[in-house]
C-alpha positions in Angstrom: -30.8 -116.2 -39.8 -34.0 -118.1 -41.6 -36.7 -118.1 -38.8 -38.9 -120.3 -41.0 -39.0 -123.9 -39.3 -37.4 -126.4 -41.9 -38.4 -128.1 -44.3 -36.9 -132.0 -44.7 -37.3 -133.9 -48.0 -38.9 -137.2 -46.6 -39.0 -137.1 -43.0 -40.7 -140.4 -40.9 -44.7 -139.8 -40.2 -46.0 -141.6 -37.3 -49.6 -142.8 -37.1 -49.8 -142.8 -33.6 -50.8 -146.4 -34.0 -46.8 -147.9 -33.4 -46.8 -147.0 -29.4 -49.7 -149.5 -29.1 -47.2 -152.1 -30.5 -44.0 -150.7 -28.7 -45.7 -151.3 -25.4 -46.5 -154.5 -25.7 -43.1 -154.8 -26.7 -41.8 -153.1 -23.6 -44.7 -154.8 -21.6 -43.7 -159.0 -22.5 -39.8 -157.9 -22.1 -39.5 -159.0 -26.0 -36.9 -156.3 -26.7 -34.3 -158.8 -28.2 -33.9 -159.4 -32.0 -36.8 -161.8 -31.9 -40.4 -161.5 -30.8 -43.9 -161.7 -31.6 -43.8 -158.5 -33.4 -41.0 -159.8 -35.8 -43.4 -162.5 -36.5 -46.4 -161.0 -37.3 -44.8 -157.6 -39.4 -43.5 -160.5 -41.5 -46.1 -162.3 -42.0 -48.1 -158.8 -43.1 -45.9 -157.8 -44.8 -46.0 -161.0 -46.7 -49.9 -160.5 -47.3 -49.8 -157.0 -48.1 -47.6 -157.8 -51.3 -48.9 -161.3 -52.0 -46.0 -163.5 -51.6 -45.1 -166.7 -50.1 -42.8 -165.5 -47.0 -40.6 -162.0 -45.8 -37.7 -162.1 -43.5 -36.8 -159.0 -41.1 -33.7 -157.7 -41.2 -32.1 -154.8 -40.1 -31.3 -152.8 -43.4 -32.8 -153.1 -47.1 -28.7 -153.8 -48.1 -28.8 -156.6 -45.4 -31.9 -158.2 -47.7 -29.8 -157.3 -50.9 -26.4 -159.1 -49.7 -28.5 -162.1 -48.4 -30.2 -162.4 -51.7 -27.1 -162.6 -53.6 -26.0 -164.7 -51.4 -28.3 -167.7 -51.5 -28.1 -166.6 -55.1 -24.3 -168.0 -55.3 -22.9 -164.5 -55.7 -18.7 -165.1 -55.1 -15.4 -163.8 -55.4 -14.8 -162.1 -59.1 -19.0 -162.7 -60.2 -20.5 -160.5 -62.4 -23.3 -159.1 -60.9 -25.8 -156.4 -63.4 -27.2 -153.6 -61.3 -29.1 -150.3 -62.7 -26.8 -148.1 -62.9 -29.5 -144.9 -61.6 -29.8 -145.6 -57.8 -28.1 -145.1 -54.4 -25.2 -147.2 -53.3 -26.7 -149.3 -51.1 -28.4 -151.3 -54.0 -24.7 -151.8 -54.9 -22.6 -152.6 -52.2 -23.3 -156.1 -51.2 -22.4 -156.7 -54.4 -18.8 -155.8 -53.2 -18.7 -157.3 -50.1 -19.4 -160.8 -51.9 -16.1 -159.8 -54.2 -18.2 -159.5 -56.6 -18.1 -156.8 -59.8 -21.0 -154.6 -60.5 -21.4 -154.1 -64.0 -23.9 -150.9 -64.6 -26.9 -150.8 -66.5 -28.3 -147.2 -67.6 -31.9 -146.3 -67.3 -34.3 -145.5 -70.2 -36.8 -142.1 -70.4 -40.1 -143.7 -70.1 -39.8 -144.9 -66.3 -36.2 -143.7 -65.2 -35.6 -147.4 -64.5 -33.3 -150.6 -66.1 -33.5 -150.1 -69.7 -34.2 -153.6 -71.9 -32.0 -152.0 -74.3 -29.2 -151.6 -72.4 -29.7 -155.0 -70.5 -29.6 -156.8 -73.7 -26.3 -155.6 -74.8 -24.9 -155.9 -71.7 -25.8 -160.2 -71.5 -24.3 -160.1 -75.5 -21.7 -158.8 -73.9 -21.5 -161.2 -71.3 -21.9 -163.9 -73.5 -19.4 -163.4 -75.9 -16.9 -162.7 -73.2 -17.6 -166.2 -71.5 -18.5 -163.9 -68.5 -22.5 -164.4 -67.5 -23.9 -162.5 -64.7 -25.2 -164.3 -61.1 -27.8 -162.3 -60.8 -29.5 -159.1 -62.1 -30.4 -156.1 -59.2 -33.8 -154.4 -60.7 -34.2 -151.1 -59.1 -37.7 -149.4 -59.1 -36.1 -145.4 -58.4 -38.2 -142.7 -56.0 -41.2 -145.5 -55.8 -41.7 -146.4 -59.6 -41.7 -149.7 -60.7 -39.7 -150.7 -63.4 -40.4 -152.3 -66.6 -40.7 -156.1 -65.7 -42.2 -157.9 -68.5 -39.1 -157.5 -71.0 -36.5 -157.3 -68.6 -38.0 -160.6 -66.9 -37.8 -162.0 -70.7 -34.4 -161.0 -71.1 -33.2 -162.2 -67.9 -34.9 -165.8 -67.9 -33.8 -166.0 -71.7 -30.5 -166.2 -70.5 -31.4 -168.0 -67.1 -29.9 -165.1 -65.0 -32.5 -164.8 -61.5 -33.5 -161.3 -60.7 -33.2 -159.1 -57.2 -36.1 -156.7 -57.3 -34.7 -153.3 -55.4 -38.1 -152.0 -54.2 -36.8 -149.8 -51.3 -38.4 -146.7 -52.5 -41.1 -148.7 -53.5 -43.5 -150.3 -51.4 -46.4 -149.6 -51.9 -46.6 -149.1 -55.7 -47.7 -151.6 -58.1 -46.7 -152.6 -61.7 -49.9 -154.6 -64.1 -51.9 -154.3 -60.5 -49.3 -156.3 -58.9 -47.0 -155.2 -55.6 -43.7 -154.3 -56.5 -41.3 -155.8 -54.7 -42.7 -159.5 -56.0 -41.2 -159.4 -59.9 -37.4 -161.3 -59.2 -36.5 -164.2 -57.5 -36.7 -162.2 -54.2 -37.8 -158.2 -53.3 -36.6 -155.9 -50.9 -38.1 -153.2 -48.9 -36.4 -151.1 -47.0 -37.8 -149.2 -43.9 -35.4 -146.3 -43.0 -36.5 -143.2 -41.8 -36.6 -141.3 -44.9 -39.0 -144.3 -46.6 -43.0 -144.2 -46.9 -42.6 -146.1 -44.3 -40.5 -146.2 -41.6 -39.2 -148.6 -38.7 -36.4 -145.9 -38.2 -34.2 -148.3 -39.5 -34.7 -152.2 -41.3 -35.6 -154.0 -44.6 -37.3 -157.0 -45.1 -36.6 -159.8 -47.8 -39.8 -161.5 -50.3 -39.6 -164.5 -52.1 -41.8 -167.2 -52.6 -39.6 -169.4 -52.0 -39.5 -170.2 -48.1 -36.8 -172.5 -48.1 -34.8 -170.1 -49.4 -35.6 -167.4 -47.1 -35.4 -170.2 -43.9 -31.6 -170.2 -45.0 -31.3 -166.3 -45.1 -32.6 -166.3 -41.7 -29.9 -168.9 -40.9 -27.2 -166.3 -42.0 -28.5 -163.4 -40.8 -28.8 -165.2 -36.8 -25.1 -165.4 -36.9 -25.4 -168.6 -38.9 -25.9 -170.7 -35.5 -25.8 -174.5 -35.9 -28.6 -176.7 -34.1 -26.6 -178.0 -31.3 -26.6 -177.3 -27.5 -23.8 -175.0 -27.6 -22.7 -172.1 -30.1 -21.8 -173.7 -33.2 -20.9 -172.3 -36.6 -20.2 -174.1 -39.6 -20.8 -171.1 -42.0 -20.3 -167.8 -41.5 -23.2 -165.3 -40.8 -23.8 -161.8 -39.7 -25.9 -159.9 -37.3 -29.0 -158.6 -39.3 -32.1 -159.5 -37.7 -34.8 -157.0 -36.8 -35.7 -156.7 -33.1 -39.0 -156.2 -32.6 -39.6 -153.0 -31.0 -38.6 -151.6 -34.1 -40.8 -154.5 -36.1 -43.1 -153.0 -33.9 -43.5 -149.4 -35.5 -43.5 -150.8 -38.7 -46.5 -152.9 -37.8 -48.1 -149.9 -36.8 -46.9 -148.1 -40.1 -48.2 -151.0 -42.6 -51.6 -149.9 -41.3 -51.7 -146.7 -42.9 -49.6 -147.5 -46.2 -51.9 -146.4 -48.6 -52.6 -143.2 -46.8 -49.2 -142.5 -47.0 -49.2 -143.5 -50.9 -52.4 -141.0 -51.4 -50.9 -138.0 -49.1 -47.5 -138.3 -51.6 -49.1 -138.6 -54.8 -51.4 -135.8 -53.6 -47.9 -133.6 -53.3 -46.6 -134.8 -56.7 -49.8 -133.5 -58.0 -49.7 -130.2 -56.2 -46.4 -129.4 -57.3 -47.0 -130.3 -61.3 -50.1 -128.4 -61.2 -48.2 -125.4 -59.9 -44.9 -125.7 -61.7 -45.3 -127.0 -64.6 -46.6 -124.0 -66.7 -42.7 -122.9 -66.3 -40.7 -123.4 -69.5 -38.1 -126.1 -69.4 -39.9 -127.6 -65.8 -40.5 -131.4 -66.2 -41.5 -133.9 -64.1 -40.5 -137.9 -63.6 -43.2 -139.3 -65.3 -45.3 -141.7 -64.5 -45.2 -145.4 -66.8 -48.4 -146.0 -68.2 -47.9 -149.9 -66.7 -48.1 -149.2 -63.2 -49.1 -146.7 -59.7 -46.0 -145.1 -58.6 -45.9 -144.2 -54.9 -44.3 -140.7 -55.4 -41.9 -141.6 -52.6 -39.9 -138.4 -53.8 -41.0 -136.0 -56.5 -38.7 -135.1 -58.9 -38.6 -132.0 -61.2 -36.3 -131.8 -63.8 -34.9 -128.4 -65.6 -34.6 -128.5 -69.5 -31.1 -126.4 -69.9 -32.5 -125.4 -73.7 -35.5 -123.5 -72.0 -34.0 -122.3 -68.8 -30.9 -120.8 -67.4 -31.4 -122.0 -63.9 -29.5 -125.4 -62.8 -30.5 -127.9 -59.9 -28.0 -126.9 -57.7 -29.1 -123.4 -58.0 -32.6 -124.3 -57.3 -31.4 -126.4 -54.4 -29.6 -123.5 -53.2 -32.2 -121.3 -53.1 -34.5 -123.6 -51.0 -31.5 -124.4 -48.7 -31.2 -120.5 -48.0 -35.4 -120.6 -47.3 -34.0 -123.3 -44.5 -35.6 -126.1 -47.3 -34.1 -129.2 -47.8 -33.8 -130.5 -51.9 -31.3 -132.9 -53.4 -29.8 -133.6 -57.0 -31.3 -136.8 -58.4 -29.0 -139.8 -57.2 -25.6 -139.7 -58.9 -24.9 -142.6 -61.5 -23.1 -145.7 -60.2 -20.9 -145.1 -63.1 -19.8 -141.4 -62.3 -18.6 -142.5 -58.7 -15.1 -142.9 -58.1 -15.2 -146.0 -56.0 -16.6 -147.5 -59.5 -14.2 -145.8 -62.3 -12.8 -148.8 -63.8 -16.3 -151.0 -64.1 -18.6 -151.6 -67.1 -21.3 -149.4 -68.2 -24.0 -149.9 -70.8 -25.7 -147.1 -71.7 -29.1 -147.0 -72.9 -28.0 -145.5 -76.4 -24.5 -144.9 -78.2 -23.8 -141.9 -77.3 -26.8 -141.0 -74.4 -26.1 -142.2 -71.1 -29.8 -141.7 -70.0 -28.7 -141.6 -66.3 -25.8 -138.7 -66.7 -28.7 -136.6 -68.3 -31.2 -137.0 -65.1 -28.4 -136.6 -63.0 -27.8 -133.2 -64.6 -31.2 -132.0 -64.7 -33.1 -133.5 -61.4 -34.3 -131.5 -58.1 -35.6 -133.9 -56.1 -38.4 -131.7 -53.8 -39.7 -132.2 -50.3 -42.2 -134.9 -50.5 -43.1 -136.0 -47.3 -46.6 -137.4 -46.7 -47.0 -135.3 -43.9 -46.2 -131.9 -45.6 -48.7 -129.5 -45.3 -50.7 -127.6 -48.1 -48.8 -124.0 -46.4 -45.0 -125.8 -46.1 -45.5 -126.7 -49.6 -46.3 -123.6 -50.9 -43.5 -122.1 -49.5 -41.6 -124.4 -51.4 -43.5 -123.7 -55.0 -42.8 -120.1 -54.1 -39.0 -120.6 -53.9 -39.0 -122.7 -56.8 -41.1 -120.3 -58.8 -39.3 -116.9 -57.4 -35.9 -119.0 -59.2 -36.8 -120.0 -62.1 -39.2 -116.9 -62.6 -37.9 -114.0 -60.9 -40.7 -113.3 -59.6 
């Protein structure tokens, strides 16, 4: 049995700062799904990235579904998503009835490639079947390339979602990701650089358009003494104890963007003499908030696999993951479109084979993470 304490790839940090706004939570009796703290963590939220308005829901997928939503998204829509991500960028797509179509990722930033955007809207055209909307991830807190996917997408008068749940916090030109499409999402669940323990938040400037998302996601209640519905709605507000700790974790954001970048640094500087170690990079067009650090294993250079790696640091009682398996590859998507970034290189299968994604919590220490460069090094080295 491994007596070392473990290891967790991005667990929640507390400042100490969120009791101060959980008691006076507890202390007006605003427990409910509304509240001053609602209020105000959107409204800071809001200033912090430089937009007109943000809406506090309970999930970064709540934010996604409600922006396609407003966006018209229907029953048989085409919807573009990158194709490198986790599900949750995809599946309000599918409870709109709507079909993802998958767009691969390019080598520069790991995100939406213009390439592979462009052919897919040829595509589209020709086949008389335009998109509704575009979903934009920035992946593990990197922005992605905005200025010719923008170009691409308003060419053909498509709006953009911008996915920045792993990405708040990071900046692309010097402005907030999270502000690029016709609306952003954060999200705030535990593993995040920030945390409410569970939420998201929706940006746009457009306030009218968030006033209606907050319609829908109150259950869609119509002004009128009693409860009246004349469209359907959901359940996805925040409540604001948990707005709450994430007023108290917007305070110490940046910290939290210096301590992971620090760990991103630590662990290139001491694994990236190894042959066939890489590392995501960074795009020269923007600060990435290292929300996870990911080292990647050149199979020409080294014998050692992810999920050997992985292994290893599971059996040291450290947790490690593969990078997030293509949209494409899952079997709940077998039968939709993919364009990949090149004919014949599907840019996301190949970081999907080679990725380790390693503990990068901002509140690792210097010691836990050189037990992990050890393990990693021991691997890969033998020694």
């Amino acid at each position: 049995m491994n007596k070392h304490p473990r290891i967790l790839l991005s667990p929640p940090h507390m400042s100490g700062r969120e009791q101060d706004y959980i008691k006076k939570a507890f202390d007006s009796n605003w427990i409910a799904p509304l509240g001053p703290n609602v209020s105000a963590f959107e409204k800071e939220v809001a200033a912090y990235a430089g937009v007109n308005g943000a809406l506090a829901v309970s999930s970064g997928t709540a934010a996604i579904h409600m922006a396609l939503r407003w966006l018209g998204v229907e029953l048989g829509d085409i919807v573009f998503c990158s194709n490198l991500t986790f599900i949750g960028s995809v599946n309000p797509i599918l409870y709109l009835g709507a079909i993802p179509v998958f767009i691969d990722a390019e080598l520069d930033s790991w995100n939406m490639s213009p390439v592979a955007l462009e052919k897919a809207f040829k595509w589209a055209q020709e086949a008389e079947k335009m998109p509704k909307a575009v979903v934009v991830v920035d992946l593990y807190g990197q922005s992605a390339d905005y200025e010719p996917l923008l170009e691409i997408c308003n060419r053909y008068g498509v709006p953009v979602v911008e996915d920045a749940a792993e990405a708040m916090g990071s900046t692309y030109k010097g402005k907030a990701c999270g502000t690029f499409g016709k609306f952003g999402v954060y999200s705030f669940n535990g593993n995040k650089i920030i945390t409410t323990s569970g939420g998201g938040m929706l940006l746009s400037d457009d306030t009218q358009a968030l006033d209606k998302a907050l319609f829908w996601a109150t259950q869609a209640r119509d002004k009128a003494p009693w409860y009246q519905h004349s469209e359907m709605g959901y359940n996805y507000r925040m409540s604001n104890i948990v707005a709450g700790i994430g007023r108290g974790q917007l305070t110490v954001l940046d910290d939290r963007v210096k301590a992971r970048r620090e760990v991103f640094g630590r662990y290139k500087e001491a694994l990236g003499d190894i042959p066939g170690v890489g590392f995501m990079p960074e795009a020269s067009y923007g600060q990435a908030n290292r929300w996870l650090t990911v080292m990647t294993l050149d199979s020409t250079q080294t014998s050692t696999t992810p999920m050997q790696v992985i292994e290893a640091l599971e059996a040291e009682n450290i947790e490690a993951r593969p990078v997030w398996k293509p949209m494409h590859l899952q079997p709940l998507f077998a039968d939709n479109m993919y364009f990949s970034h090149e004919e014949g290189l599907s840019v996301s299968d190949r970081l999907f084979d080679r990725g380790v994604c390693l503990p990068s919590g901002s509140s690792l220490t210097v010691e836990e993470q050189q037990r992990v460069i050890q393990v990693v090094r021991r691997k890969l080295l033998g020694d």
